[in-house]
N, C-alpha and C positions, 0 to 999 in steps of 0.2 A: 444218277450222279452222286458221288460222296461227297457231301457237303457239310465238313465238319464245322461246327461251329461249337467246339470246346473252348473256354475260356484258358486257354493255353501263354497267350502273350502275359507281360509284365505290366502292361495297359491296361490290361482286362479285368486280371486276378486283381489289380487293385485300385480299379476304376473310381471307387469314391475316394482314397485318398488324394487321385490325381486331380479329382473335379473340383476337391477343395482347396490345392494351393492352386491352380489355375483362379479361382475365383477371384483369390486372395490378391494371386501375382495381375490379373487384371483392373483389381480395382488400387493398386500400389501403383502402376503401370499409367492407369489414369491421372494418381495425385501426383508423381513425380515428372512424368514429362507428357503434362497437358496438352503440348504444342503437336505432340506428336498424336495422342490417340484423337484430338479434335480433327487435324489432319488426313487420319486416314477414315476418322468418321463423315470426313466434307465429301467423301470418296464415291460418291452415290448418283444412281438414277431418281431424278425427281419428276414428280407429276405436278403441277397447279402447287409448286415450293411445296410438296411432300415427299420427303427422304422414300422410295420405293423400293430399290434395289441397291443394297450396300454393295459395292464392287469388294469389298475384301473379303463380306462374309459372303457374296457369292462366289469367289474363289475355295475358299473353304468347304462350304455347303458343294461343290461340283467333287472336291475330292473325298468328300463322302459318301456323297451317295454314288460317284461312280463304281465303286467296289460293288455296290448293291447291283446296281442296275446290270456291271458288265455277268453276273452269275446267274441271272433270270434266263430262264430255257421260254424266251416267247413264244415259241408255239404251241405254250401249254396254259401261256396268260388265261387266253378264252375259255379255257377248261375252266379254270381255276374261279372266274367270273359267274358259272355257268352255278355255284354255290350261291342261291339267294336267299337264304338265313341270315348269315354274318352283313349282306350287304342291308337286305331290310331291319336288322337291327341299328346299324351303324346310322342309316335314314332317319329312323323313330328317334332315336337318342339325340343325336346332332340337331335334329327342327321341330320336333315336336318337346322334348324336355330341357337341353342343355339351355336355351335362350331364357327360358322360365326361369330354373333354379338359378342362373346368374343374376337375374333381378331382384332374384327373391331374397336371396342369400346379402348381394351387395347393400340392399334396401334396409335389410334387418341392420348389420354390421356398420359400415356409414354413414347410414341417416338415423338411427338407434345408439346401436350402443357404445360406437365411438364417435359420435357426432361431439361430445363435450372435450373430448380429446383432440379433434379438427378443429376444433372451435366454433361454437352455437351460432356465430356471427359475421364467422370467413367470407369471404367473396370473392369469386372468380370472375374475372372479364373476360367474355368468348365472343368468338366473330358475327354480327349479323344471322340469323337465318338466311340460306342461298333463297333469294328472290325476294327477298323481304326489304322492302323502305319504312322501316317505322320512324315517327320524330322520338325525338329526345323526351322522356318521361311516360312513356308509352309502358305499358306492360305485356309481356308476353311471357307465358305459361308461369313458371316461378320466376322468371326474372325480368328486369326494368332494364329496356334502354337508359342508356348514359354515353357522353362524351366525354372520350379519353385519349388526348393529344389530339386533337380534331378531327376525333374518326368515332364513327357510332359504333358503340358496343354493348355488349347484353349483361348486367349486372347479374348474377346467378350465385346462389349457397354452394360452397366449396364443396361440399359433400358430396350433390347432383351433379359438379362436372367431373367428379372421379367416378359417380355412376356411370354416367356416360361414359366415360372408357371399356369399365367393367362392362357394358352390355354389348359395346364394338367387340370385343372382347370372345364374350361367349356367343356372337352369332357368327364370328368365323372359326369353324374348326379347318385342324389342320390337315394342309395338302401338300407338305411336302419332307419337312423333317420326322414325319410318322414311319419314312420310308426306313431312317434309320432306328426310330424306336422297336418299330416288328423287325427288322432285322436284329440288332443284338435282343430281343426277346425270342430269336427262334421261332419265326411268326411263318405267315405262310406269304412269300414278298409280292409272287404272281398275283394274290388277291390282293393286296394292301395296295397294289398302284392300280386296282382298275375300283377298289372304291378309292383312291385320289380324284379318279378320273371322274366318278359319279358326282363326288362330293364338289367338285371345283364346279360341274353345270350346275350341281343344285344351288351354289352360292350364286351363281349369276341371274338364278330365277328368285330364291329368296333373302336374299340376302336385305334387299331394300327393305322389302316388306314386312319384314321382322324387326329392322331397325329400326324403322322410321315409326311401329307400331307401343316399340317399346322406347323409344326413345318419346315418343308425345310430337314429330315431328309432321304426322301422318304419311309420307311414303321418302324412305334414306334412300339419297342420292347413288345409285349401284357404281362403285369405283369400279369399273371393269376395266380399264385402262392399268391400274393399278394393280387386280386379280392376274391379270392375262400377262403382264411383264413380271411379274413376282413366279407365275408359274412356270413360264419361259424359261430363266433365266434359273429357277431352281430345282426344277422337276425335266423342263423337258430337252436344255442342252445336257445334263448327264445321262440323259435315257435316251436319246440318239446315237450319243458317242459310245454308253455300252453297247446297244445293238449293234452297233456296226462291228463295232473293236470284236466284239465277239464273234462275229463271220467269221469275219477278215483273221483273226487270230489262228480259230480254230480249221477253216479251210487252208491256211497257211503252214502250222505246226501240229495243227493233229488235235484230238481231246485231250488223248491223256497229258501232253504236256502242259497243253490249257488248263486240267485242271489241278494237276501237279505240281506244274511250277510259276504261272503266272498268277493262278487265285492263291496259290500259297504267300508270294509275295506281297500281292493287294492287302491280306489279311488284318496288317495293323494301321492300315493307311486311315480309314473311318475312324476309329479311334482316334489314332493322331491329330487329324482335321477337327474333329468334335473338341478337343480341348481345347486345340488353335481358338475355335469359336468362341470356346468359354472368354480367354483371358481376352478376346476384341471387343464381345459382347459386355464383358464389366470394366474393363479399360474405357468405351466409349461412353459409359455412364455411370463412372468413377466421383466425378464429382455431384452428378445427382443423389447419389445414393450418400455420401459424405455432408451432403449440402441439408438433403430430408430425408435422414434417417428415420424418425420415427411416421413420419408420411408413411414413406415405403413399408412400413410392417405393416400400418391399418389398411394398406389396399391390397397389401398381400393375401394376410388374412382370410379375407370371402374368396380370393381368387383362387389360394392353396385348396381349401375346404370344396369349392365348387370342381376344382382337378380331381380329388380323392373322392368325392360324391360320384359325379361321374361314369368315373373310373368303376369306383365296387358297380354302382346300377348296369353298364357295360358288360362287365366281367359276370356277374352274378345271372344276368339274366343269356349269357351265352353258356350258361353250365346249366342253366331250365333247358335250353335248346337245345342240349347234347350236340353242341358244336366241339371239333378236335380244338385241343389244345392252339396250332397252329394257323386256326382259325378265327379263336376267341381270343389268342392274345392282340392282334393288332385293332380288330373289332373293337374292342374294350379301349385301344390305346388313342384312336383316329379321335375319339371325341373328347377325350381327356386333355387334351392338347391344342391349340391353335393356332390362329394363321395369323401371326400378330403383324407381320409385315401391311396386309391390308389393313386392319385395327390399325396402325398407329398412323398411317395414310389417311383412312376416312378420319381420324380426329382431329388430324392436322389440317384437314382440309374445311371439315365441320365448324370446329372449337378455336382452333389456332395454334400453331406450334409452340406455346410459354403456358396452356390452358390446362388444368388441373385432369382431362380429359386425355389429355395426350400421355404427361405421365401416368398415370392408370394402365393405359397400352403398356409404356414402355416398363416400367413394375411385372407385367406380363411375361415380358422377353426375360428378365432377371430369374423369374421364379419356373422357368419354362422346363429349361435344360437339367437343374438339379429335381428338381418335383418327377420328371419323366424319368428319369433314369431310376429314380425309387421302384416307381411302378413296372421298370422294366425288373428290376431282383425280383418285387413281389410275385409277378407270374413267372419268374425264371424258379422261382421257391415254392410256387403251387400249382405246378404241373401236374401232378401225380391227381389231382382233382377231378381233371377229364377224362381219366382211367386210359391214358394214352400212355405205351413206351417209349413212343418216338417222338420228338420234335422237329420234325426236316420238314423241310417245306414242300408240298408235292409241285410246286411251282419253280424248282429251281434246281 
């Protein structure tokens, strides 16, 4: 199949200018008519009062990825699976180092060298530990039971509840918008969804374990109620309805008009939806970011660093492997990125939804979209690395 993916649209060719008035126009969008982006933000599937599934950014997110999904030749996924380099590096990276350096990195930056900048003295109020009755003045790990409005809560350094986030953070990578970062990277898609698919059981085996290890809580609560509808609703109604579509299309009209004239159409839709996304994603937290601007750079900061850390350790050590270009680019991409949907779920549910913890998450989603699209130019610009001519995906 000819699967051109030349950067031919007016989308394409000038994708960062459009990602930055999108940003712009979503955080103007937020201060000018609050009513409305709060609105479409109430718009959501909630688990235990945890925002799960945004109904408008999963309308979005479906007309993204369906262009992905309906162009995947599945009966070549398994092939494509049957490569376990790219899949046991993306393993290593995502549970053996990314949870590490997100500690590492948060701990130095937060509780170091912008601790005078958060203030040496801040304090966050977060929820109880799940199962825990302590009385009032009690101590638990850094922080002190206290009563506030006549509910027990954990007096905690402001620092450690945006750690906290930061570590929700890096023990989910991502499982579903990776589909569109290897896709505009020219990645190989057939592999990038079956490690989704790896990667989404191994969250539901370590996910806890990791958390609760690095959180000091000894074993995090496994949101899988919250994994399993975020996957749902993001990854696996667009990837039904390409399969089908794609039968159905091609036993109906033929390949070549399939792929002539209907992926030719599809082609700017991803794009378009991806902006969509931008201006709802900072429309809906328009006024957080206006409210703590300078919050949001000191948690940005380790979070940026730990994406481009990452990211090279990914990329670098799929070019020791002599993996194809096609290979290494989503390999590299899967771990640099995350699954912030469950992150800001397990904080809301942990810390509390107004908890220095939560935004940290949601800082996350801010810095997600424009940080990955960098990384997508960078290997779109160092191809030539893996001493490959081609970029097509043998999966698609």
């Amino acid at each position: 199949m000819n699967n051109d993916r030349t950067m031919t649209s007016v989308f394409e060719r000038y994708l960062t200018v459009w990602v930055g008035l999108c940003i712009v126009a979503g955080i103007l969008l937020g201060r000018l008519a609050p009513g409305l982006a709060r609105s479409l933000d109430a718009m959501s599937i909630n688990l235990n009062g945890a925002p799960v599934v945004s109904i408008p950014i999963a309308v979005c997110l479906f007309f993204m990825m369906y262009p992905i999904m309906v162009k995947i030749d599945f009966t070549r996924v398994v092939q494509a699976g049957r490569n376990g380099k790219p899949i046991f590096l993306t393993l290593v990276i995502n549970w053996l180092v990314k949870p590490f350096t997100m500690y590492a990195l948060a701990s130095v930056f937060l509780g170091v060298l912008f601790r005078g900048f958060i203030g040496p003295d801040a304090v966050d109020l977060v929820k109880m530990p799940l199962g825990l009755d302590l009385p009032v003045g009690a101590t638990h790990g850094a922080g002190q039971v206290v009563l506030s409005e006549g509910v027990k809560m954990v007096q905690i350094p402001l620092w450690r509840s945006y750690l906290a986030g930061c570590i929700l953070l890096g023990i989910a990578p991502c499982t579903a918008m990776v589909l569109v970062w290897g896709y505009l990277a020219r990645g190989n898609d057939g592999l990038t969804l079956v490690m989704v698919a790896i990667n989404s059981l191994t969250m539901l085996v370590l996910y806890g374990v990791l958390g609760g290890f690095l959180l000091g809580v000894g074993r995090l609560p496994v949101p899988w109620q919250a994994l399993l509808l975020s996957i749902t609703a993001y990854v696996a109604v667009p990837l039904v309805a390409g399969f089908l579509s794609r039968r159905w299309l091609i036993a109906a009209r033929g390949r070549a008009w399939f792929e002539d004239s209907f992926l030719k159409f599809l082609t700017p839709v991803t794009i378009v939806a991806l902006l969509a996304t931008l201006v709802l994603l900072f429309s809906f937290k328009g006024e957080v970011i206006l409210a703590n601007p300078l919050t949001i750079v000191w948690i940005a900061v380790p979070l940026a660093i730990q994406t481009l850390l990452i990211f090279g350790l990914g990329y670098g050590l799929a070019r020791v492997l002599k993996l194809s270009y096609a290979d290494a680019a989503p390999a590299a991409l899967i771990g640099a990125s995350n699954h912030f949907e469950v992150a800001i779920a397990t904080a809301v549910m942990l810390f509390g939804l107004s908890s220095g913890a939560a935004l940290a998450t949601v800082v996350g989603v801010l810095i997600e979209v424009p940080l990955m699209l960098l990384l997508v130019k960078i290997c779109l610009g160092t191809r030539s690395f893996f001493g490959t001519a081609t970029t097509e995906s043998p999966a698609t």
